[in-house]
C-alpha positions, 0 to 999 in steps of 0.5 A, a space after each residue: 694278980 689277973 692283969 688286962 695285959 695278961 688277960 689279953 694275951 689269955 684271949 689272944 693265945 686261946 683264940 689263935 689255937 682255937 683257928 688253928 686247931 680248926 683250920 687243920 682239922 678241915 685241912 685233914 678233913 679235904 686231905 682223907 677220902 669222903 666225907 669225915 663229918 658226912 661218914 659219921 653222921 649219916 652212916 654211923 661210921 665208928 671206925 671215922 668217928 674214932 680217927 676223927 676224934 684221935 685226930 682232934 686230939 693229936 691236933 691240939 696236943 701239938 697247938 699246946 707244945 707249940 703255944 707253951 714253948 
């Protein structure tokens, strides 16, 4: 049975990985050269999309592990 305490800790957990999961995709954004979002948008760059893209998800694999233990 859904419990406020369990709700709760739903909430908490899924909005921490949501901050995190932001916080370093902008850290990798400022770490690689140029403009990720700039790249990909204005010039219709692919190959930046798919690093972006494989980036997001390595990213929030590891928020998962380290969320589930």
């Amino acid at each position: 049975m859904l419990t406020t305490d369990i709700f709760l800790a739903t909430l908490i957990y899924a909005v921490m990985g949501i901050v995190i999961f932001i916080v370093s995709f902008v850290l990798v954004d400022l770490l690689t050269p140029g403009k990720l979002w700039a790249e990909i948008i204005e010039r219709k760059n692919m190959a930046v999309a798919l690093l972006a893209g494989a980036v997001a998800i390595g990213i929030s694999n590891i928020i998962a592990a380290v969320m589930h233990g």
